[in-house]
C-alpha positions in Angstrom: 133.5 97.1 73.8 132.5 93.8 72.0 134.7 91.4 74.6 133.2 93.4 78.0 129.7 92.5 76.8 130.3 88.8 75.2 132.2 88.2 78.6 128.8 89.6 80.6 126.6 87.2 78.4 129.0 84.4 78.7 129.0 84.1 75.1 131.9 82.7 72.8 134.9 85.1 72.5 136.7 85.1 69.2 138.1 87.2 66.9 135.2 86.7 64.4 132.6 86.7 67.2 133.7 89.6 68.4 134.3 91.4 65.4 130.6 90.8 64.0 129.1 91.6 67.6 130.7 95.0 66.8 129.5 95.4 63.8 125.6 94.7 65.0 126.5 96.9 67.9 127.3 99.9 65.0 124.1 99.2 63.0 122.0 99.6 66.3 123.5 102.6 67.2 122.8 103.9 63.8 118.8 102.9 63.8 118.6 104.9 67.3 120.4 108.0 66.1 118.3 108.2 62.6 114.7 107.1 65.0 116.2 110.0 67.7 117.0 112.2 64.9 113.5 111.7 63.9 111.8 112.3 67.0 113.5 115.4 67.8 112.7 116.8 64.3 109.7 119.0 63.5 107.7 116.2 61.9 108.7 112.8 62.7 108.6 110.3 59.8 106.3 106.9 60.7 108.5 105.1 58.3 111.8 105.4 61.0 109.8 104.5 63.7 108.1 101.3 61.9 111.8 100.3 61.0 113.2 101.2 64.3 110.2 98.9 65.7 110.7 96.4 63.6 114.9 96.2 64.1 114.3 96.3 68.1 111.9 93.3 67.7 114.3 91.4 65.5 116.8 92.1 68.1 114.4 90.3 70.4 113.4 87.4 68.5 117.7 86.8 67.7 118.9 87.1 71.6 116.2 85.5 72.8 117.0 82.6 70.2 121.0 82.7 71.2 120.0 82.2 74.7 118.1 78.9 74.0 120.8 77.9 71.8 123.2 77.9 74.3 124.9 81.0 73.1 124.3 83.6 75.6 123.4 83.8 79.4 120.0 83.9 80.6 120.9 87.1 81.8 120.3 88.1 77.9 117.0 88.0 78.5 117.1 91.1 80.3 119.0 92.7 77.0 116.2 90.8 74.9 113.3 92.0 77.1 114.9 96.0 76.5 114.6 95.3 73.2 110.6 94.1 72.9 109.5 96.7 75.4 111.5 99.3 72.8 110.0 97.8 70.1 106.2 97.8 71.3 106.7 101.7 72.3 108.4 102.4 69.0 105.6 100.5 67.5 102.9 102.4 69.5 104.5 105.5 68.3 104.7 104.5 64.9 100.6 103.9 64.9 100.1 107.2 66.5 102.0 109.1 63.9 100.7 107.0 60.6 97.4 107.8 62.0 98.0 111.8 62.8 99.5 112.1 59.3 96.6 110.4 57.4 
């Protein structure tokens, strides 16, 4: 629901806007299903949770950047604040299991 959340943020609602909001919304939903995937296997892989780390502080660094620009609400921040405290426990788990499988 692309036009719900842009509406929330107070962000720019277009066709094109809300069309590539979408499509970030897809590839976010993919990176938790493959890091849950790999959490709930057997042996989790370090190299999903690096990535999944890595993609949630991305996330950060991008929101927090659209709400300076102008292009979101402050109330972003709460959205880009989710994503750095998700990136720092991904991250944390990502050391733990590098360093259990070495």
């Amino acid at each position: 629901f692309p036009g719900f959340v842009l509406r929330i943020l107070s962000a720019e609602q277009t066709p094109t806007s809300s069309h590539l909001f979408a499509t970030v919304g897809m590839f976010m939903i993919g990176f938790g299903g493959v890091f849950l995937h790999s959490l709930l296997s057997a042996r989790p892989d370090p190299v999903v949770a690096l990535w999944a780390a890595l993609q949630k502080f991305g996330a950060f660094a991008l929101v927090a950047l659209g709400v300076a620009h102008g292009l979101f609400a402050w109330l972003a921040l709460c959205v880009a604040c989710f994503d750095f405290v998700s990136g720092l426990l991904a991250s944390l788990y990502w050391r733990k299991l590098a360093v259990s499988q070495s």
